[in-house]
C-alpha positions as CSV (number, residue, x, y, z in Angstrom):
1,X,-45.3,11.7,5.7
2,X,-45.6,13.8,2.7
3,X,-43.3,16.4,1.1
4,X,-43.3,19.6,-0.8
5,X,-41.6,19.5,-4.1
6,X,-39.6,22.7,-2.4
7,X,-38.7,20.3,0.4
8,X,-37.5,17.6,-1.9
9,X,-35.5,20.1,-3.7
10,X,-33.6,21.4,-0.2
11,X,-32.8,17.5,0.5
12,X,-31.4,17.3,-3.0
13,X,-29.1,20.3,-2.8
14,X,-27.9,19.2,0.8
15,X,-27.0,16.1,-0.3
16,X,-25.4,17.0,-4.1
17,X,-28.3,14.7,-5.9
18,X,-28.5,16.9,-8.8
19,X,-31.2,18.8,-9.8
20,X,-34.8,17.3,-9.1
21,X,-36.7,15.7,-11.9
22,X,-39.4,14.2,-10.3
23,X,-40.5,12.5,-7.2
24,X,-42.9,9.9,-5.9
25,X,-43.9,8.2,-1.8
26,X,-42.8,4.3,-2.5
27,X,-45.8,2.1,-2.2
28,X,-45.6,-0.7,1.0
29,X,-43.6,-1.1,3.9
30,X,-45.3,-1.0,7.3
31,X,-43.1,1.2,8.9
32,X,-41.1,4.0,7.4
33,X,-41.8,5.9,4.0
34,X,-39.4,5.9,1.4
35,X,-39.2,8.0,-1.2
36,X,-38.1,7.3,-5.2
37,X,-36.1,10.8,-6.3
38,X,-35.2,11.3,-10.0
39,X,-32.4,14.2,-10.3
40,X,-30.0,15.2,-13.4
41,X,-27.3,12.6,-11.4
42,X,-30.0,9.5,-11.5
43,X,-32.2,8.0,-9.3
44,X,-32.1,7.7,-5.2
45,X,-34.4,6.8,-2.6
46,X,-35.1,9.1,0.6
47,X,-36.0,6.9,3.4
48,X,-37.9,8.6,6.5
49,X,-37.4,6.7,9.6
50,X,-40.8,6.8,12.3
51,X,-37.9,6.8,14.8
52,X,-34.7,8.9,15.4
53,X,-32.8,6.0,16.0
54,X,-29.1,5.4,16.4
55,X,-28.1,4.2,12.8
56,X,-24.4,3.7,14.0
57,X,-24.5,-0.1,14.0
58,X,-26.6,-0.4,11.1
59,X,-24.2,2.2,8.7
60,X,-21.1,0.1,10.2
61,X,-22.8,-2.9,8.9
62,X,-24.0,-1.9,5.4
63,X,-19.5,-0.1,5.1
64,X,-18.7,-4.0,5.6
65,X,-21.2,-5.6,3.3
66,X,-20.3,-3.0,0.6
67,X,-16.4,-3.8,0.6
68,X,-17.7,-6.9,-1.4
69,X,-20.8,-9.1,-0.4
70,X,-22.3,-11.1,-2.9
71,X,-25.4,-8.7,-3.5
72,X,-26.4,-4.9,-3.8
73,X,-27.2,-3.1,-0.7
74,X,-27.7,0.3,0.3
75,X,-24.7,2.5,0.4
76,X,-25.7,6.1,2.4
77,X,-24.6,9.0,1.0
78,X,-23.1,11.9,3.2
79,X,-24.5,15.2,3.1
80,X,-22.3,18.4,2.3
81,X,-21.6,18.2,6.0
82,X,-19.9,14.9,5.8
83,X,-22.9,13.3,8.1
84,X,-25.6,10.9,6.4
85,X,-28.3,11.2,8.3
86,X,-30.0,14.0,8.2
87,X,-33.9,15.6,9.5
88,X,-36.8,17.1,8.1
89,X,-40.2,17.9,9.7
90,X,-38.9,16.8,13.1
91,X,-38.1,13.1,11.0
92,X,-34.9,11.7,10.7
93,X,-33.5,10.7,7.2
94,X,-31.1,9.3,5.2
95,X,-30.5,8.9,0.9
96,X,-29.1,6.0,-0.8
97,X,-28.3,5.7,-4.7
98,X,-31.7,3.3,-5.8
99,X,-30.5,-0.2,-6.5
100,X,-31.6,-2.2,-9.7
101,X,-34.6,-5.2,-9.1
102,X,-38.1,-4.6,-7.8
103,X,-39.2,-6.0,-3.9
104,X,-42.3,-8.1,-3.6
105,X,-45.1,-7.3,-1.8
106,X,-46.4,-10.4,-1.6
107,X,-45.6,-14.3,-0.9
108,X,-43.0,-15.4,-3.0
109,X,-43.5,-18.4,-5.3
110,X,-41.7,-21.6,-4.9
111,X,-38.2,-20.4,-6.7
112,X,-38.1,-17.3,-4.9
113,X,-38.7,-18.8,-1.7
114,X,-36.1,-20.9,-2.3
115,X,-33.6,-17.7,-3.4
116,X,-34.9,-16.2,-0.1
117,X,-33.1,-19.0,1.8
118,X,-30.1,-18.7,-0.2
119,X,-29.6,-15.2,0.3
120,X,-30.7,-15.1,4.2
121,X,-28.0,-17.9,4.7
122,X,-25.3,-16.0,2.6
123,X,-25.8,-13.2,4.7
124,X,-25.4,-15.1,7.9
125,X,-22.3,-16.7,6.5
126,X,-21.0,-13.0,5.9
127,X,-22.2,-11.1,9.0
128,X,-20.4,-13.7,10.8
129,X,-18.3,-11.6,13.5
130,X,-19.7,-8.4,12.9
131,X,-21.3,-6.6,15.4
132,X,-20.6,-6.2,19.4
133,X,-23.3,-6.1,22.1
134,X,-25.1,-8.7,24.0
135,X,-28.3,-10.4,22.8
136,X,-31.4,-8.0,24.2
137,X,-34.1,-10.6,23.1
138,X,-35.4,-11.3,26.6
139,X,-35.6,-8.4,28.1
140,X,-37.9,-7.5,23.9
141,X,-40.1,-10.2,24.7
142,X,-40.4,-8.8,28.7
143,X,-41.3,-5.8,27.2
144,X,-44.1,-7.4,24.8
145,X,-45.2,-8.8,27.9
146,X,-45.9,-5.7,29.6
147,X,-47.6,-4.6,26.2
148,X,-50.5,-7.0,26.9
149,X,-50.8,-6.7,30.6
150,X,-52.0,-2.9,29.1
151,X,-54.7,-4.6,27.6
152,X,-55.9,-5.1,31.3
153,X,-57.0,-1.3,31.1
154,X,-58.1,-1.0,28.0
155,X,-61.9,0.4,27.1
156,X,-63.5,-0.9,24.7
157,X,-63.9,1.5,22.2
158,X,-63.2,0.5,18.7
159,X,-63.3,-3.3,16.7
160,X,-59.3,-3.6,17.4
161,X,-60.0,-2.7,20.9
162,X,-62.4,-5.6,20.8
163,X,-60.1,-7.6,19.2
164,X,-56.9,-7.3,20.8
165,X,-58.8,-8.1,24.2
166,X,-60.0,-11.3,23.0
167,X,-56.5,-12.4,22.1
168,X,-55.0,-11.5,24.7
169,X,-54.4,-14.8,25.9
170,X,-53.5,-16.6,23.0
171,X,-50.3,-14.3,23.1
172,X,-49.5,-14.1,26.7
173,X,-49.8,-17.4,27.4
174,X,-46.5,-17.7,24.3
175,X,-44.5,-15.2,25.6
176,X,-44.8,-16.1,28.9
177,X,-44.1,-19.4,28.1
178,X,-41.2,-18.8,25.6
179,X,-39.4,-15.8,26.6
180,X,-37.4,-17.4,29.2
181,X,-35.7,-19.6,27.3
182,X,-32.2,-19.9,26.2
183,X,-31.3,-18.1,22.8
184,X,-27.8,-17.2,23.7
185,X,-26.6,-19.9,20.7
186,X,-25.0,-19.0,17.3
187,X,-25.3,-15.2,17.8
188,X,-25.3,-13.0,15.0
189,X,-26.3,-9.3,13.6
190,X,-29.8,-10.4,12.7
191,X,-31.4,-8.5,9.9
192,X,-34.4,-8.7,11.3
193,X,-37.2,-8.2,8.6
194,X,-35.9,-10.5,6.2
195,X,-38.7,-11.1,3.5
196,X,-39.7,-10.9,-0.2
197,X,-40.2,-7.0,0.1
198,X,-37.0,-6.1,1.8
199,X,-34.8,-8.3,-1.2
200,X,-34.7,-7.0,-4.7
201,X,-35.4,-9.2,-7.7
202,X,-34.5,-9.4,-11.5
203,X,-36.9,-12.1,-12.5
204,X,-37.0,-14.6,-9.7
205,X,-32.8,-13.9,-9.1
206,X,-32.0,-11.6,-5.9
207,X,-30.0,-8.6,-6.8
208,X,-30.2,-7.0,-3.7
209,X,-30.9,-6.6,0.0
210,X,-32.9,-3.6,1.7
211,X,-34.2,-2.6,5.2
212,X,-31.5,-3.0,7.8
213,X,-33.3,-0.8,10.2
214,X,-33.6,-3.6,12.6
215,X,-30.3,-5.2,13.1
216,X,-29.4,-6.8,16.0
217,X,-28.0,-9.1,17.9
218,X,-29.3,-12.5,18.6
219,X,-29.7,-16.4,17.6
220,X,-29.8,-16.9,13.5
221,X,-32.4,-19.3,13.5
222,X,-34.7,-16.1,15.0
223,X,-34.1,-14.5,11.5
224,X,-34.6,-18.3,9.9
225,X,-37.7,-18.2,11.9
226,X,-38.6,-14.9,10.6
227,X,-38.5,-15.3,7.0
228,X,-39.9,-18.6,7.0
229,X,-43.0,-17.2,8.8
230,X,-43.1,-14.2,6.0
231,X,-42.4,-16.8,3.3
232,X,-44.0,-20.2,3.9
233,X,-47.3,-19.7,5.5
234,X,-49.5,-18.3,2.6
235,X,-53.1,-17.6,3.5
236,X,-52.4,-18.0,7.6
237,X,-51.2,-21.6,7.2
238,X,-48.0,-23.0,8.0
239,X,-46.8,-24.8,4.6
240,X,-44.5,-27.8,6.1
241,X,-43.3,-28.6,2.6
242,X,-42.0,-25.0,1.8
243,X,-40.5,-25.2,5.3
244,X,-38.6,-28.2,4.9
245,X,-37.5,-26.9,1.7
246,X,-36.2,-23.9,2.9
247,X,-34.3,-25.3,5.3
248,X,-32.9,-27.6,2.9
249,X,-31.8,-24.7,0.9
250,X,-30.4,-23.0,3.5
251,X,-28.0,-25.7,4.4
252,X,-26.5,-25.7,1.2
253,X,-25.0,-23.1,3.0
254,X,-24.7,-23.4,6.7
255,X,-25.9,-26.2,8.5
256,X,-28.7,-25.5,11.9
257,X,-28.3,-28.1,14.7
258,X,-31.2,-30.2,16.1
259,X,-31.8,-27.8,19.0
260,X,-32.1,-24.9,16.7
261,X,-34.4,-25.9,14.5
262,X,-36.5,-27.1,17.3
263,X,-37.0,-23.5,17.9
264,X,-38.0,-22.7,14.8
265,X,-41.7,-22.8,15.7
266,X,-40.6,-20.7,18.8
267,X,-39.4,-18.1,17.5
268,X,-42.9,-17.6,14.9
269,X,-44.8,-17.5,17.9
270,X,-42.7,-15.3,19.2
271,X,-43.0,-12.9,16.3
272,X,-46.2,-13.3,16.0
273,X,-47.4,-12.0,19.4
274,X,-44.3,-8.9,18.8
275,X,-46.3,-8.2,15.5
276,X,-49.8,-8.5,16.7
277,X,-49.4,-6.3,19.7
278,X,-47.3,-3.3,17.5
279,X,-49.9,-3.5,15.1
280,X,-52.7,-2.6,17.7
281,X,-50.9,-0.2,19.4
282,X,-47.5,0.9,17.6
283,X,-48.5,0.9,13.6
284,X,-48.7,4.8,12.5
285,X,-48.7,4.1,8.9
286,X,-51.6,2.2,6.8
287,X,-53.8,2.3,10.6
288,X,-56.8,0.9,8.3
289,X,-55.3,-2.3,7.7
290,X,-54.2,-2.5,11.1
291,X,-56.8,-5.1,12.3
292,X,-56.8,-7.2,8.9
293,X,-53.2,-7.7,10.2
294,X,-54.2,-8.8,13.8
295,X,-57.0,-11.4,12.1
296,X,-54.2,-12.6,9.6
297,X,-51.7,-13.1,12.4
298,X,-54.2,-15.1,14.9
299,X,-55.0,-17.2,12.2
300,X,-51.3,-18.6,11.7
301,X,-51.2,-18.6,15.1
302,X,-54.1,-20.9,15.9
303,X,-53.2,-23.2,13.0
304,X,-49.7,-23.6,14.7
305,X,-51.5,-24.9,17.6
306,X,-51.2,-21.8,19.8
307,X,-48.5,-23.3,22.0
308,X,-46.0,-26.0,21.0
């Protein structure tokens, strides 16, 4: 989503920024588009949302973790109308003062996987309590499930079309199988997306944690699961070494019981049929890159095994 210099300059004033230097659309992310500002009162970031979403949960989260957690995160600013999320172009949008260190968008080398773990099981410790709501994961994976019946009527009219019709039953087959299972243990505000390019880094040191669009409610070791899949499998292939060490990291924090990491594998399977069928049908932004995503995530997939 692009915008006018003039239209930069209106967000500015209804939000007391300062007076607009210069602006620029934030390279990666799948999802929303971000925005670096540069005004007379320093430097912010403008994050357009693809959804109007309810942000209540999210801003009540990021209020506790700025009262004193161990790194940076985004505090919203308020509008001259005392509200922080605001709209533009039929978007919604909110404005945060930038935070210092640089996200990665790329797999992390060995020390920063290891940081990675760190940080994702700092948070946990913190989040711990936060939050009210009941997990929704099964009735997400039901809905994934529906997702690729769809394919049923599909015509085939382009190579992701193809694709996504041939794999069909790689994915169904794993979220069949795994969504009704139990994942009612060790609940928690999950952040969701927690990788390389949503932590910031000074050197190989996190600074700071972006991206809580997604928070919500449900079993850590999905998030463990999650950033292990983003982190350890370089080139579409599990690395069993990096997992075991980030796990071991990790528990210099919080220990995981022998039933959740059992679930590990689960839960990437899992994620990897939610991400495969939202990058056929649901990804708006960078659509050319949308089947070198679908390849990339039937590759870690098969190497897993398909099924565990």
């Amino acid at each position: 989503m692009k915008l006018s210099k003039e239209e930069v300059e209106k967000i500015c004033e209804e939000y007391s920024l300062g007076n607009l230097k210069n602006f620029k659309i934030l390279k990666g992310g799948l999802d929303n588009f971000n925005y670096d500002i540069q005004t007379s009162k320093g430097k912010f970031i403008l994050r357009i949302l693809r959804e109007d979403k309810d942000k209540r949960q999210e801003f009540s989260l990021l209020a506790e973790l700025n009262k004193g957690f161990t790194y940076s995160i985004p505090k919203p600013l308020e509008t001259k109308k005392g509200v922080k999320k605001s709209h533009i172009k039929g978007k919604s949008f909110w404005v945060y003062k930038k935070l210092k260190g640089k996200a990665i968008q790329k797999r992390p080398n060995l020390k920063q996987m290891k940081e990675l773990a760190k940080a994702l099981a700092i948070y946990h410790k913190t989040v711990q309590g936060f939050g009210k709501g009941k997990c929704k994961l099964l009735k997400y994976y039901k809905g994934i499930e529906k997702e690729f019946n769809k394919l049923n009527q599909v015509k085939v009219k382009t190579r992701e079309d193809e694709f996504a019709i041939e794999s069909k039953y790689l994915f169904e087959s794993i979220v069949k199988k795994f969504s009704k299972e139990d994942y009612s243990k060790n609940l928690l505000l999950n952040h969701s997306d927690f990788d390389t390019s949503n932590v910031l880094f000074e050197k190989e040191i996190i600074t700071g944690i972006i991206d809580f669009d997604y928070v919500e409610i449900g079993p850590r070791i999905r998030d463990v699961a999650i950033s292990i899949k983003d982190s350890c499998a370089p080139k579409g292939k599990l690395n069993v070494e990096w997992l075991n060490l980030f796990l071991e990291e990790y528990e210099r924090v919080i220990l995981l019981d022998k039933e959740e990491k059992k679930k590990i594998l689960d839960f990437i399977l899992l994620e990897n049929a939610s991400f495969f069928i939202w990058a056929y049908g649901q990804m708006k932004k960078n659509k050319n890159k949308r089947l070198k995503y679908m390849k990339e995530v039937v590759k870690l997939t098969k190497s897993l095994g398909g099924m565990k």
